[in-house]
C-alpha positions, 0 to 999 in steps of 0.5 A: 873411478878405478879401471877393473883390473882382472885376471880370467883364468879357465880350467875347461869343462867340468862336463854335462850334469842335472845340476851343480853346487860349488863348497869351498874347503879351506882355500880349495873351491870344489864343484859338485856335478850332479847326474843319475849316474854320479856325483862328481867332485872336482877342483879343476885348477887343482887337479882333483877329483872324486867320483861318487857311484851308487850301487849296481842297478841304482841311480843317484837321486836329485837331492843331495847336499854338500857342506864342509864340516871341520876340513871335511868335505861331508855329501849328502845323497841318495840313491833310487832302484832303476826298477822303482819308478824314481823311489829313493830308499837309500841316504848316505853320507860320503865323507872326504877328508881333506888331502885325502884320495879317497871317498868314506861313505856309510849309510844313513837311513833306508826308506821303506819301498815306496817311499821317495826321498823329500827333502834334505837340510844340512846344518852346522850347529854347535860344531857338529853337522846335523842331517834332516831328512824327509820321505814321502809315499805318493800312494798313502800321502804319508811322511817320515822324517829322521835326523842323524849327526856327524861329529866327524868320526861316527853318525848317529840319530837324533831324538829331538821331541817333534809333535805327534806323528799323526799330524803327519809332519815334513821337514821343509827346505832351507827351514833349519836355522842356528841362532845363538846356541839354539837350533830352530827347526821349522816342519809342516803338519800335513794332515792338519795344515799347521806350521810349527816351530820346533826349539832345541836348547841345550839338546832340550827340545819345545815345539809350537804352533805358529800358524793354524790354517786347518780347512786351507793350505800354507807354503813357507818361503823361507826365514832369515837371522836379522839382529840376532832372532830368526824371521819366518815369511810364509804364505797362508791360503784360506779360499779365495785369499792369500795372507803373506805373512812374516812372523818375529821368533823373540829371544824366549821363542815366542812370536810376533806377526809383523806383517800381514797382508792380504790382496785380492789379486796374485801377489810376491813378496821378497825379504833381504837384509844387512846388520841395520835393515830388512828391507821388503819388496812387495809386488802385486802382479794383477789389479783386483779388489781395488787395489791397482797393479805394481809394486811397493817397499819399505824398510824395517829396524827390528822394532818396525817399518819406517811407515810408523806402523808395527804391522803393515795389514793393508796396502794403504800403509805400504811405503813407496808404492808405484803403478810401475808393473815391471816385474822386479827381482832383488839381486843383493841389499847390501852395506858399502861404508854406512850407505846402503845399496839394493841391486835389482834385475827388471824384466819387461822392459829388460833392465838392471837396476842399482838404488841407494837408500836415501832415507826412507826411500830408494834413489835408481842411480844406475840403470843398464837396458838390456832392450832386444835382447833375450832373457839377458843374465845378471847375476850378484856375484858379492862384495871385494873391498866395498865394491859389488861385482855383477855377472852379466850376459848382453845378446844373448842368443838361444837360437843358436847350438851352443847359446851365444852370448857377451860376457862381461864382470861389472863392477859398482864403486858407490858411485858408478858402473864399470864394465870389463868384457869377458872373452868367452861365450857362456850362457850363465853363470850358475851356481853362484860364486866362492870367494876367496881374498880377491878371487871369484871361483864361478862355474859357467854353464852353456846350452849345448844340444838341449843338455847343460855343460858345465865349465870351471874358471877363476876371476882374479881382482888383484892389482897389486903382486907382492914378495916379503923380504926377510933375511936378504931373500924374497920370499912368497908363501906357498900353500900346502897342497895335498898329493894328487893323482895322475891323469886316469890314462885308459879312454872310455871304451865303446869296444874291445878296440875303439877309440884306442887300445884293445881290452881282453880277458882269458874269458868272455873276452869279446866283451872285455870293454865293458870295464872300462865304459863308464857305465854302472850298470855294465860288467864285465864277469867271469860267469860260471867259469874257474879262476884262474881268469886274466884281464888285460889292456894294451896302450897304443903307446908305453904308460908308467902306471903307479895307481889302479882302481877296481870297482867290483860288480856287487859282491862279487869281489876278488880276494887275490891278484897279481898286477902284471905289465909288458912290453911284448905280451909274452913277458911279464913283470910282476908290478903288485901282489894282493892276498886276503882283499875281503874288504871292499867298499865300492872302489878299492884303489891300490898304490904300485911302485913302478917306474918302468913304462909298460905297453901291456898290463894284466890283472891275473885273479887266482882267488874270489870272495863269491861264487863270480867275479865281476867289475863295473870299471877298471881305471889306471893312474899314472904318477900324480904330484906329490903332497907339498907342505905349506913354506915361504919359498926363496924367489931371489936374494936380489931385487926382482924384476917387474916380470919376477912380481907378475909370475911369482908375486902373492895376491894375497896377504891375509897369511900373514895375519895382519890385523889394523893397528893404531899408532901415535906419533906426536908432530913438533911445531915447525913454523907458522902461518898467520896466526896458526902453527904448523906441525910436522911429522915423518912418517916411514913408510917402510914400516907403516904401509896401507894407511886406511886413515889418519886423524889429526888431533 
C-alpha cells in the first residue's frame, strides 16, 4: 500500500451562485458561476476572471452551457425580461479567446415572446462546434428548435432535414452524440409520443423512428458510445407499465432492442461502461406482480449479456439478483490493469462500496459504513496512474450555519482503501473535478444561510519533483501565461460614502453610487441635463490605475472623454483621451499608461451618441501581470538543494513528450549455476529511468 502524498492548495471563495460547471482550457481550469444576474468565469489560481451581463432589465436564464473549441472558451446562455414571467428570448453565444481580456459575444436566436428557452446541447463535431437549441410555449405547448455552428471565426445555421413540424418535436438534453464521422441527434415527437433518430453523414441528414408509443408517454435517460456504436436506454409508458428499454444503433444506423423489461412495480435502471463491457444495474424499488424487491446486474459484450441471452424480457433471466433493498447508486465502472472495478454509494444503511469483477459476478472487497451520519458524501473523482481517487465527507452536519462536515481524499490501489483528512469543512464537492497529470482541480461547495457558496482549490498527487540538467544548468519548463489584469481596486458601493471612498458627479450627483453597486438593473445617468458632465471617485488612499471599464446604460453610450486623475481635487492631470467611441458592446475596457498613483480620478464627458448618458458600472484596474511566453527557466548551475526541488521543482513532465521505448540490450554469460547459466547486463540508469517492465528472453 503506498502512503497518499498530497498537496491542497485553496484559492478561496468563487462566491454564491444557482449553479457551477468547471471546463479546462489548455492546462487552465476555469469555473463557471452561474446567477441571474451574471455568468462568472474565473481561474482563481491564475487570477483570471470574465463577467458575463445580460442586457438592462434582463437576467440570465439557468441553461446554459460552456465547452472549449480550439483554444477558445465558447458560453452558451441565455437571457429572459424581468417583466416576462421567466420567458427566455435571447440565446448568445460568448467567445473568449484564449489570453485574451475580453469576452466577444453575438446573438444567436431570438424566441418569439412567450416562449421559454428548453434546452441546450453543445457538441464538437467534425472540428466545429455545433449548438442545438429548443424553446417552448407554456401556453400553446408548442416547440421550436433551431441549430447554429461555430467554426471559430463566424456562426451560422444549420438545415439538417428533421421530421415534420407537425409532429411537434424537441431536442432532448444530453441527446447529441459523435460517433465515427457521424453526427447522431436524438429528439422527442410530442405531438405523437415517437422517439427519432436523426443521422447526419457527410452533412446528409436520415431520420428514423425508434419507438412509437402514440396513446402513452416516453422519457430518454441517455445514450452511451461502447465499441464504437451509440446505445440508447429510454423508458416507454403504455398504462399502468413501464417498459425500460436499451436499444443498439448498428454501423448502417439500424436498431436492435437489446433489453426490454417490463415490471409491475417502480423500477431504475443504470448503464455504465469501460472498452470491454456495459454493465447494467437493475433495481426494483417496490415488490408487485410477484416479482420481490431488490436489485440485480449483469454485463454485456457488445453481442450479449453474460446470461446467454440476446435480450433479457423477463426478470427470471436477470443475473445476480438479491433481495437486498438498499438503494445502490454507481459512481465509476472502470478498468485497473485488465481487472474491472465498479464503485458504488449505498443508502439505507449508508455505505460506500468497491467490487471487482470476478467472472460474471461482482466480488465487494471494500465496504466504508457511513452508519449515523446525515446524507454523507461520495463523489468518483477519476483515475491517476491506475489508481481511483474518491471525495468523501464522514458526520456531516446540516443543523449547523454553515454545514460541517470531515473531508477526506481517498484512494484505491486494486487492493485496498486509503484515506487522507483533508483540513477544511465543506460540504460537497460539486461539480465533478478536471484533471490535469497529476492534479485534481475540484470546486467545493458550502451551505451558508440557506445559499450555496462556492469555493475553488487544486489537489496535487505528485510524489516525485524534478529539474532537467542540460548544458551544466538546472532547468524547469515554465508555461505561457496570458497577461492578466490587476485587482478591480473600487468596493461595491451601497452609498456615495460607504464602505470607503465617496463617489460624485457634476450631476445627480446624490446617487453617483449606483455606478459602482454592482447592480444591472442601477444607473447612474445624466438625464435631461447637457454635457459637459463629470463623474468621479476618490480613494481612501492614492492607487496607480492602468485599466478602466464602462458598462453603458443600453444605448446611451458616450462618444468623447477625458480620464483624469488627482491628488488635491483641484489639480488634474490628463491620464487618457477618447474621440469617436461609436462602438460598444456591452463593456468597453480601455488600457492607460500611468505610473503616477492618483487619490482623485475623474471621467470628464464632452460628447454622447444619444440623447442621455448613463452607466450600469464604473470599474478601475490597477497593473495586472504581464504575459509571460512559455521557456525553460535556469534555476541553478550547481547541484540544488532538496528545498530547491520542493519550491521550484516540475510535477509534471509530460512537455517533454516522452513516449515508451523499447531497448534491446543483449547480456553475456558470466557464470554458472548448477546445470544453468548466468547472464549479466548493466543497465545506465541515467539514460534509462521509469523502467515500467523488463522481459527476459
Amino acid at each position: 500500500m503506498t502512503e497518499i502524498k498530497m498537496k491542497f492548495t485553496d484559492a478561496g471563495e468563487l462566491g454564491p451562485a444557482n449553479s457551477v460547471t468547471q471546463v479546462r482550457n489548455g492546462k487552465s481550469v476555469f469555473s463557471v458561476l452561474h446567477n441571474e444576474s451574471n455568468l462568472l468565469i474565473s481561474n482563481k489560481h491564475e487570477n483570471i476572471q470574465y463577467l458575463i451581463t445580460p442586457r438592462p432589465g434582463y437576467r440570465i436564464y439557468s441553461s446554459n452551457k460552456t465547452i472549449v473549441l480550439e483554444d477558445k472558451l465558447c458560453v452558451i446562455w441565455s437571457e429572459y425580461p424581468t417583466s416576462n414571467n421567466y420567458n427566455a428570448n435571447q440565446a448568445y453565444l460568448s467567445v473568449i479567446e484564449k489570453g485574451s481580456s475580453t469576452v466577444n459575444t453575438r446573438a444567436l436566436f431570438s424566441l418569439e415572446i412567450g416562449y421559454l428557452l428548453n434546452t441546450i446541447n453543445t457538441i464538437i463535431h467534425n472540428g466545429e462546434l455545433l449548438i442545438f437549441i429548443t424553446g417552448y410555449n407554456s401556453t400553446s405547448k408548442q416547440y421550436t428548435n433551431a441549430i447554429f455552428s461555430y467554426n471559430g471565426s463566424t456562426t451560422s445555421t444549420k438545415t439538417y432535414s428533421l421530421p415534420n413540424n407537425y409532429y411537434n418535436l424537441r431536442f432532448l438534453n444530453n441527446g447529441v452524440y459523435s460517433v465515427n464521422g457521424k453526427l447522431y441527434i436524438i429528439c422527442m415527437s410530442e405531438s405523437y409520443n415517437m422517439l427519432h433518430l436523426v443521422v447526419v453523414d457527410n452533412e446528409v441528414s436520415t431520420f428514423k423512428v425508434l419507438y412509437n408509443n402514440y396513446s402513452n408517454s416516453i422519457s430518454f435517460n441517455k445514450g452511451i458510445v461502447f465499441k464504437n456504436n451509440l446505445y440508447v436506454q429510454y423508458n416507454a409508458f403504455t398504462g399502468s407499465s413501464t417498459f425500460f428499454l436499451l436499444d443498439k444503433i448498428d454501423s448502417d444506423n439500424t436498431s436492435q432492442n437489446i433489453l426490454a423489461l417490463n415490471p409491475s412495480g417502480s423500477m431504475s435502471l443504470e448503464i455504465e461502461s469501460t472498452e470491454d463491457y456495459m454493465f447494467t444495474l437493475i433495481r426494483i424499488n417496490n415488490t408487485g406482480g410477484g416479482y420481490t424487491a431488490g436489485f440485480g446486474y449483469d454485463f454485456f459484450d457488445g453481442n450479449s449479456f453474460t446470461g446467454s441471452v440476446a435480450r433479457i424480457d423477463s426478470f427470471a433471466k436477470i443475473k445476480n439478483f438479491t433481495t437486498d433493498r438498499s438503494t445502490y447508486q454507481i459512481l465509476c465502472f472502470t478498468k485497473i490493469k485488465d481487472e474491472h472495478y465498479i464503485s458504488m454509494r449505498v443508502q439505507s444503511p449508508n455505505r460506500f462500496d468497491i467490487y471487482k469483477k470476478t467472472g460474471d459476478s461482482l466480488t465487494r472487497i471494500v465496504s466504508k459504513s457511513f452508519a449515523g451520519n446525515n446524507n454523507p458524501g461520495c463523489t468518483y473523482m477519476g483515475t491517476i496512474n491506475d489508481e481511483l481517487y474518491f471525495d468523501l465527507t464522514y458526520d456531516l452536519t446540516t443543523t449547523t450555519n454553515p454545514w460541517t462536515g470531515l473531508h477526506y481524499l481517498a484512494k484505491f490501489d486494486g487492493e485496498s482503501l486509503t484515506e487522507l483528512k483533508i483540513d477544511k469543512s465543506y460540504a460537497y464537492m460539486s461539480p465533478e473535478p478536471v484533471i490535469i497529470g497529476k492534479t485534481f482541480h475540484v470546486v467545493y461547495r458550502q451551505y451558508f444561510n440557506s445559499t450555496n457558496i462556492y469555493y475553488s482549490a487544486k489537489i496535487s498527487l505528485s510524489q516525485f519533483k524534478h529539474l532537467i540538467h542540460n548544458n551544466g544548468e538546472y532547468k524547469k519548463w515554465v508555461e505561457e501565461k496570458a497577461a492578466t489584469d490587476g485587482a478591480s481596486v473600487i468596493p461595491t458601493m451601497t452609498s456615495n460614502l460607504l464602505p470607503n471612498g465617496e463617489a460624485s458627479a457634476s450631476v445627480n450627483g446624490n446617487v453617483a453610487y449606483v455606478a459602482l453597486d454592482k447592480n444591472s438593473g442601477t444607473a447612474w445617468s445624466i438625464g435631461t441635463n447637457p454635457l459637459p458632465a463629470w463623474w468621479q471617485y476618490m480613494f481612501p488612499e492614492a492607487k496607480t490605475i492602468a485599466k478602466y471599464k464602462l458598462s453603458p446604460n443600453g444605448t446611451f453610450t458616450p462618444q468623447a472623454w477625458t480620464f483624469l486623475g488627482s491628488n488635491d481635487n483641484s489639480n488634474w492631470t490628463i491620464i487618457d483621451t477618447q474621440v469617436g467611441q461609436t462602438v460598444w458592446n456591452g463593456t468597453n475596457q480601455y488600457n492607460v499608461s500611468n505610473t503616477v498613483s492618483y487619490k482623485y480620478y475623474r471621467f470628464n464627458f464632452t460628447i454622447m451618441n444619444s440623447t442621455n448618458l448613463g452607466f450600469i458600472e464604473l470599474e478601475m484596474l490597477e497593473q495586472g501581470e504581464p504575459a509571460i511566453p512559455a521557456h525553460w527557466q535556469t534555476i541553478s548551475t550547481s547541484t540544488p538543494s532538496i528545498d530547491t526541488f520542493k519550491t521550484d521543482g516540475m510535477e509534471d513532465l509530460s512537455v517533454l513528450d516522452r513516449k515508451p521505448t523499447a531497448f534491446v540490450n543483449p547480456m553475456s554469460v558470466t557464470g554458472t549455476i548448477g546445470s544453468g547459466k548466468v547472464f549479466k547486463k548493466n543497465v545506465d540508469l541515467k539514460k534509462l529511468f521509469e523502467i515500467q517492465s523488463l522481459i527476459v528472453k
